[in-house]
C-alpha positions as CSV (number, residue, x, y, z in Angstrom):
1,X,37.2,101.5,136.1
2,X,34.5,99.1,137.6
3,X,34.2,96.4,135.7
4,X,31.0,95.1,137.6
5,X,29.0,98.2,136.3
6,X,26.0,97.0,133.3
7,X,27.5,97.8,129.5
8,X,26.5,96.6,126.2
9,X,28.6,95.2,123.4
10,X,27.2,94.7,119.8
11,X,29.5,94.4,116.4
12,X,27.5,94.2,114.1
13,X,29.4,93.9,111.5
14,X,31.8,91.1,109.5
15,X,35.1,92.3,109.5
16,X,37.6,90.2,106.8
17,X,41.2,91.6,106.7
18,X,44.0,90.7,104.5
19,X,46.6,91.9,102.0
20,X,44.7,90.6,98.4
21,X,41.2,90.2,100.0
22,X,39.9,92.6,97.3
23,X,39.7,89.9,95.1
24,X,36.9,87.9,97.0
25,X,34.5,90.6,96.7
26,X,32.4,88.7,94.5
27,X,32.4,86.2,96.8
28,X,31.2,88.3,99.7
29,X,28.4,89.9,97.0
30,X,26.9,86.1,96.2
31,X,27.3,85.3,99.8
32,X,24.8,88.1,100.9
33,X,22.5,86.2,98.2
34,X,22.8,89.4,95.9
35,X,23.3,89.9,92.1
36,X,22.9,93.5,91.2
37,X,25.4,95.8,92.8
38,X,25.8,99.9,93.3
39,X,30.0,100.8,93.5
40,X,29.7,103.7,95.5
41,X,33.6,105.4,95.4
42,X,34.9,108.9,94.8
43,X,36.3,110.8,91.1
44,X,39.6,110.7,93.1
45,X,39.8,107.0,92.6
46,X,37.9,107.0,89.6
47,X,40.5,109.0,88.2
48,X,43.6,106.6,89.2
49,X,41.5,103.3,87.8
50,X,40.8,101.9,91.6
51,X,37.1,101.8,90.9
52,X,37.3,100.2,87.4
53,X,39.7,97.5,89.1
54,X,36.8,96.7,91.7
55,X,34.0,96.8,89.6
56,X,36.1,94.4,87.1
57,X,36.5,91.9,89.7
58,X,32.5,92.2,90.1
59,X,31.8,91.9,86.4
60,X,34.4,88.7,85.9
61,X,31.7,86.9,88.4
62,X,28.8,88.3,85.9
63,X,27.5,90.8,89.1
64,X,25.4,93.4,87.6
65,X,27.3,96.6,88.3
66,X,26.3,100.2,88.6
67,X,28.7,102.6,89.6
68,X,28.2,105.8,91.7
69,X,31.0,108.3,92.0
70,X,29.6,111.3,92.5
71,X,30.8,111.6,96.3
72,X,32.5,114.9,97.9
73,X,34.7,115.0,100.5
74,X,32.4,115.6,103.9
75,X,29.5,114.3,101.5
76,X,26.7,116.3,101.0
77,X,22.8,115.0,101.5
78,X,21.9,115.9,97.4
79,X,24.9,113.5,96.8
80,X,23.0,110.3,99.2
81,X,19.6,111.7,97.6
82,X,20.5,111.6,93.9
83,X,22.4,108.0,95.1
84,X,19.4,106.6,96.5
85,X,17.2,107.5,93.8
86,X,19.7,105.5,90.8
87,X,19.4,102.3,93.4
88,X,16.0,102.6,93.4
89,X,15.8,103.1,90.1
90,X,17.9,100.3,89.2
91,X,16.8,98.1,91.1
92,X,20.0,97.1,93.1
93,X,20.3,94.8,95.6
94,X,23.3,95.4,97.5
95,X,25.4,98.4,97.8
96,X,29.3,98.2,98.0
97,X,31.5,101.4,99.4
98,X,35.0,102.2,98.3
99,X,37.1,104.5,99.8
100,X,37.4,106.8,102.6
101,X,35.1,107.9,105.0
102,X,32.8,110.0,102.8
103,X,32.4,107.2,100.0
104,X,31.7,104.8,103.2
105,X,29.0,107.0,104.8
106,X,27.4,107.9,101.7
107,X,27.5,104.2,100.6
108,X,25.7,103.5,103.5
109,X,23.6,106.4,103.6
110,X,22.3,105.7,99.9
111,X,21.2,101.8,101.4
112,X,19.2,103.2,104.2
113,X,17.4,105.4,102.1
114,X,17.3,103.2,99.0
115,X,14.6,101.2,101.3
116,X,13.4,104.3,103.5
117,X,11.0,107.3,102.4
118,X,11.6,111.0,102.8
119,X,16.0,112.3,103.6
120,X,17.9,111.6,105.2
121,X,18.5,114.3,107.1
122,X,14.9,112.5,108.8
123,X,17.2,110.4,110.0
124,X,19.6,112.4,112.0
125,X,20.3,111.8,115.9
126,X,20.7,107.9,117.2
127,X,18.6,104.8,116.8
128,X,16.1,107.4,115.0
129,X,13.4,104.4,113.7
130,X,14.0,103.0,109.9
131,X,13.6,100.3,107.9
132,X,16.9,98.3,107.6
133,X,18.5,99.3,104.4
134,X,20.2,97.3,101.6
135,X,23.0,94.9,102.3
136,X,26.3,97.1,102.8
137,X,30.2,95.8,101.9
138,X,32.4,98.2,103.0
139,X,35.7,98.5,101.8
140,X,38.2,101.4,103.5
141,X,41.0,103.1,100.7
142,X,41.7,105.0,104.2
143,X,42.9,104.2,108.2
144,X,40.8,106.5,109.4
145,X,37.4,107.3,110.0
146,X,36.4,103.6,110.8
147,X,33.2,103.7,109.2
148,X,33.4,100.4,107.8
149,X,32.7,99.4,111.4
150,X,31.6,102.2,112.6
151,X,27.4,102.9,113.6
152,X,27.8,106.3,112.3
153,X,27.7,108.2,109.2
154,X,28.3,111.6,109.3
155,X,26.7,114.1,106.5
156,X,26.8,117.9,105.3
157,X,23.9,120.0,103.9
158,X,26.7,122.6,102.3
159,X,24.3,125.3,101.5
160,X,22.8,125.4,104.7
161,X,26.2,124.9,106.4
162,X,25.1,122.1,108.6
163,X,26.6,118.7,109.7
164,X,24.7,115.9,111.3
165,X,25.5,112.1,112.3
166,X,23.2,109.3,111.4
167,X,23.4,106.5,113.8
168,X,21.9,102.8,114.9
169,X,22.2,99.2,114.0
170,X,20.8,100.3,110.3
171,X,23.9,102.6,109.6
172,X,25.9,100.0,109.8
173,X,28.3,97.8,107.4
174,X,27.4,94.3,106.8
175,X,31.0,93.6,105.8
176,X,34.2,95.4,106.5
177,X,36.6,94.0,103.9
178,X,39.9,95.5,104.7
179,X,42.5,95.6,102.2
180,X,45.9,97.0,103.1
181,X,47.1,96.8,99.5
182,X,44.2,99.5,98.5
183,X,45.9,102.0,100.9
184,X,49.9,102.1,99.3
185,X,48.9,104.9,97.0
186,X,47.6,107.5,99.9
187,X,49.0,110.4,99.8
188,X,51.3,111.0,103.0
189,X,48.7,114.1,103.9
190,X,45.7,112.1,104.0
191,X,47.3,108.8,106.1
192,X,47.9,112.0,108.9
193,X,45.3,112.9,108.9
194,X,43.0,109.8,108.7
195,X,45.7,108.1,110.9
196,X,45.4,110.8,113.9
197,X,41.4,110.6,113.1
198,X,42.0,106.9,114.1
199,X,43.4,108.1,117.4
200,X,41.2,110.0,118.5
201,X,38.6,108.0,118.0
202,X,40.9,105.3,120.2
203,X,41.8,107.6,122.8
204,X,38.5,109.9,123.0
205,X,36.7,106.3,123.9
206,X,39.7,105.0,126.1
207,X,39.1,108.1,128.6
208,X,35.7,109.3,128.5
209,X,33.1,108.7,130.9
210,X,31.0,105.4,129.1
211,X,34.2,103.5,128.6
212,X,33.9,99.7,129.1
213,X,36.0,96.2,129.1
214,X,35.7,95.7,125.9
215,X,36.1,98.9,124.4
216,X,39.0,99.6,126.4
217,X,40.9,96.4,125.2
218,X,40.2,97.9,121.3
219,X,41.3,101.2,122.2
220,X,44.5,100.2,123.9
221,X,46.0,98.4,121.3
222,X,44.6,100.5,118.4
223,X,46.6,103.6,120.3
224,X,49.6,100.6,120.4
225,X,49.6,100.0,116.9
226,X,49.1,103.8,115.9
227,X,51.7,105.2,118.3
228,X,54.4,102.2,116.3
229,X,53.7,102.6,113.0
230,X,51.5,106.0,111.9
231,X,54.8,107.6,111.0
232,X,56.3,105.2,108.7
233,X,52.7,104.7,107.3
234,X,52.8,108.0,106.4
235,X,56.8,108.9,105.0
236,X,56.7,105.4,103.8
237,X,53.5,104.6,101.9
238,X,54.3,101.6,100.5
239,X,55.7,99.6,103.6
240,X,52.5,96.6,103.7
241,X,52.9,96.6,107.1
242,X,53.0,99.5,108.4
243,X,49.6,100.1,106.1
244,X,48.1,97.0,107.6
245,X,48.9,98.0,111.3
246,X,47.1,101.4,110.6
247,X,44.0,99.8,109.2
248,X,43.5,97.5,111.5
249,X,43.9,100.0,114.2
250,X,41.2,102.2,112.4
251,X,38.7,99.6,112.4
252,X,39.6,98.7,116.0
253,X,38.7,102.1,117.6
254,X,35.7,102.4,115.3
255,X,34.5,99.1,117.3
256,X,35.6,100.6,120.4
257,X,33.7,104.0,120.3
258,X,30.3,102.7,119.0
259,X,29.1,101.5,122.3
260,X,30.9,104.8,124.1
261,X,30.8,107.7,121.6
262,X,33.7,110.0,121.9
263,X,34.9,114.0,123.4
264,X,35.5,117.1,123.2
265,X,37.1,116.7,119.8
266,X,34.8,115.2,118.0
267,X,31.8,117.7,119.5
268,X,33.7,120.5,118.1
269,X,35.1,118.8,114.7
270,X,31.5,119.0,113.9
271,X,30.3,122.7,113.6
272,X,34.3,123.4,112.6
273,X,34.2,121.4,109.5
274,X,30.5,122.3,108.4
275,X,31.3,126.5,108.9
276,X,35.2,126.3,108.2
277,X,35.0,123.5,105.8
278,X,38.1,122.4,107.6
279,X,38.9,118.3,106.4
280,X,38.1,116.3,109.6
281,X,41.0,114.7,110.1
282,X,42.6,118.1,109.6
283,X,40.5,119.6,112.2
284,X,41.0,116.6,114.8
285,X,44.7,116.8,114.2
286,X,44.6,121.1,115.5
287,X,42.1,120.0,118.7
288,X,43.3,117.1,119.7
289,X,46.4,118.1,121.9
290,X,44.8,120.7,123.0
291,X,41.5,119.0,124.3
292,X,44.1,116.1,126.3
293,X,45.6,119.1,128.0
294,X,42.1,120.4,129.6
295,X,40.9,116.5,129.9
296,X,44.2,115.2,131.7
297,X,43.4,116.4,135.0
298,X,40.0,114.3,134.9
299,X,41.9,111.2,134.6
300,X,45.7,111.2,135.5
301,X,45.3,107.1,135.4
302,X,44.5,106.6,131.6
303,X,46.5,109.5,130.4
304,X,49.3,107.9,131.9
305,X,48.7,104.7,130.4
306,X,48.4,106.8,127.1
307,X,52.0,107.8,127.9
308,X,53.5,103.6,128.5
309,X,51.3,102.6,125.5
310,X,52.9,105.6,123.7
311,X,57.0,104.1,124.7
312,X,57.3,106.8,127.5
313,X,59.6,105.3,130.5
314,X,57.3,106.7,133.2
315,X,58.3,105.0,136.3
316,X,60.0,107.7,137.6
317,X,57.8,110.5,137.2
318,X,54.7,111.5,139.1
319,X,51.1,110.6,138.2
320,X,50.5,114.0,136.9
321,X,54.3,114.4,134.8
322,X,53.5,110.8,133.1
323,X,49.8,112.4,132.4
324,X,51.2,115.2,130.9
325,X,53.9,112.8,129.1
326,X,51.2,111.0,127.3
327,X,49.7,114.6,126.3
328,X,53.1,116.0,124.6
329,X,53.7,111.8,123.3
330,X,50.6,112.3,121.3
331,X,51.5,116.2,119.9
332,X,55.0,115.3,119.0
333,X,53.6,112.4,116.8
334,X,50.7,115.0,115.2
335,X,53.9,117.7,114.7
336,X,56.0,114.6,113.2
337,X,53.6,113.5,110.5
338,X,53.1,117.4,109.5
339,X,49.2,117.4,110.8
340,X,48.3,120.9,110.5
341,X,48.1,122.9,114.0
342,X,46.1,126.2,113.4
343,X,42.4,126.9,113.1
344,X,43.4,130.3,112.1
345,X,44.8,128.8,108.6
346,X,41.8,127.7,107.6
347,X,39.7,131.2,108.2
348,X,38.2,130.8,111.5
349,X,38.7,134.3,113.5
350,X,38.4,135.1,117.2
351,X,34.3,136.2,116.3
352,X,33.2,132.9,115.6
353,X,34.3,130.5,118.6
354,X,31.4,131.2,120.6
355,X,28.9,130.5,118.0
356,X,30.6,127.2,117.2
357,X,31.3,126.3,120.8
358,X,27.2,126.6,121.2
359,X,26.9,124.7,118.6
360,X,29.3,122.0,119.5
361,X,27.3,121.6,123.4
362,X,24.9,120.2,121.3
363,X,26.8,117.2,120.4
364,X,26.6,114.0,122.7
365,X,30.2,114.2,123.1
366,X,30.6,116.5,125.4
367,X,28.2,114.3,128.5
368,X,30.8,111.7,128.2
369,X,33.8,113.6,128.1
370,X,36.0,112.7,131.2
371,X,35.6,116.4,132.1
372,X,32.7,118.5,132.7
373,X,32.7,121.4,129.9
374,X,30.9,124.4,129.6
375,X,31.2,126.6,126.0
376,X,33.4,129.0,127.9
377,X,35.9,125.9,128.1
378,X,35.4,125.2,124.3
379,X,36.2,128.8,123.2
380,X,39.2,128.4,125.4
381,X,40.7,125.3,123.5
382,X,39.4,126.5,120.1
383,X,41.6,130.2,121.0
384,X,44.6,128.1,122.0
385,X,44.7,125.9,118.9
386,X,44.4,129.4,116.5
């Protein structure tokens, strides 16, 4: 790495983390100087009394609250459209995200366009110009996606089977309020995949070919605290810090890949889940060993770093055996946590992996993965991980 090369930094965003923090969310709300709130969450926690809990703590400060939970998992545009319109309508001033990564993105979807004209899908690609949206807290029921830091949101059009990122300075959180205590009840299946979603994100950044300083320091020690603690996070739910490790890990790599973007896994989780409808932290979890395997020979040096940062004793193996030791590190951890490993499973067939490889060389993943890649090389990985 030469450090001496020109890279730019920016975070945006306020993070606050801290076991109990949920209960200064009114406080963050008057801080931004706002009074009438949208709760943007999910039926899911609707269901289990999350979002009346949050929008309680709003309405004991006399917020004006209006609650949005009609968010789907990979949200769809018509959800962000019908969001933006009932801001508008009602006049809010700030708009507050709970949950995972699809309340988060919609939440601050529905902002951008709650002070933007036309769809979003307008909006699609990076730094695409916009008005800034409404004031944004973000608060994460998930270690995963990041998006509470993260410059991206990431939407469906279901009906047209698309998927497309929306990314800048605008698509971001104001605050990141991070709550380990909101993520106890996760189901083990979703802290996998979230949790290996959060490694990727680490590790994609931490090899590929824009990595910088910074970034690197936040990817390194989000693999760190991922690699020590993802398991028990996941077979242990309720262990505070195991949960808190994971979190902070998730908002860490989200930091680190804003400035870099990510790989191969990422290119290709795109088309995957908008034709397959495959979860994305399910669909990360099948590519990621596989893409480390083709990537490894592009950079023996940090894949063997993944290995030390992952506990292996590498000192007496060769560059290319502690490589490969940080490859099978990372796919015994996606085996332990019972990630799903086939494509297959979820009803992709042999016909379609050169229509979404073409799809995926569209992604600005792949000119920063460590390794050059042409589709040929995607349909490769995609057959090995059926």
């Amino acid at each position: 790495m030469n450090y001496y090369k020109q890279f730019s930094f920016e975070l945006p965003t306020r993070i606050e983390f801290g076991v109990g923090l949920i209960e200064s969310l009114a406080e963050q709300v008057t801080g931004l100087e706002a009074q009438r709130v949208l709760l943007v969450s999910d039926p899911g926690l609707l269901a289990v009394g999350v979002v009346d809990r949050v929008s309680d703590i709003l309405l004991a400060a006399n917020l004006d609250v209006t609650v949005f939970t009609e968010v789907e998992p990979e949200p769809d545009a018509a959800g962000v459209m019908l969001g933006a319109k009932l801001c508008k309508d009602e006049g809010r001033d700030l708009v507050v995200g709970l949950g995972g990564g699809s309340a988060l993105d919609t939440a601050k979807s529905i902002a951008l366009m709650a002070k933007n004209e036309g769809h979003i899908r307008d909006f699609a690609g990076l730094n695409v110009p916009s008005a800034p949206g409404l004031p944004v807290i973000a608060v994460p029921t998930t270690a995963g996606t990041g998006s509470e830091c993260a410059v991206w949101s990431v939407i469906s059009e279901k009906s047209l089977n698309v998927k497309y990122g929306i990314g800048g300075r605008n698509m971001t959180a104001t605050v990141a309020l991070c709550d380990p205590s909101l993520l106890v009840s996760l189901p083990a299946r979703l802290t996998a995949g979230t949790g290996v979603d959060a490694l990727a994100h680490a590790l994609e950044s931490y090899v590929n070919k824009a990595t910088q300083p910074i970034s690197e320091a936040l990817s390194e020690k989000s693999m760190e605290l991922i690699a020590q603690s993802l398991r028990t996070a996941v077979y242990n739910g309720a262990d505070l810090q195991a949960r808190s490790e994971t979190l902070i890990a998730s908002t860490m790599a989200a930091c680190a890949f804003a400035p870099t973007r990510l790989g191969l896994a990422h290119a290709m989780a795109m088309p995957l889940g908008a034709k397959a409808k495959i979860p994305h932290g399910d669909v990360i979890s099948i590519l990621l060993p596989e893409v480390m395997r083709f990537n490894m020979v592009a950079n023996l040096d940090k894949f063997a770093r993944i290995a030390r940062i992952f506990g292996v004793d590498t000192r007496n193996l060769s560059k290319r055996e502690a490589a490969a030791a940080g490859v099978d590190a990372v796919a015994e951890l996606v085996s332990d946590i019972g990630a799903p490993n086939s494509l297959a499973a979820y009803g992709v067939a042999e016909t379609d992996l050169e229509e979404l490889a073409a799809e995926s060389m569209e992604s600005g993943n792949i000119e920063v993965n460590p390794r050059a890649t042409t589709a040929g090389d995607l349909v490769d990985i995609m057959r090995r991980c059926m």
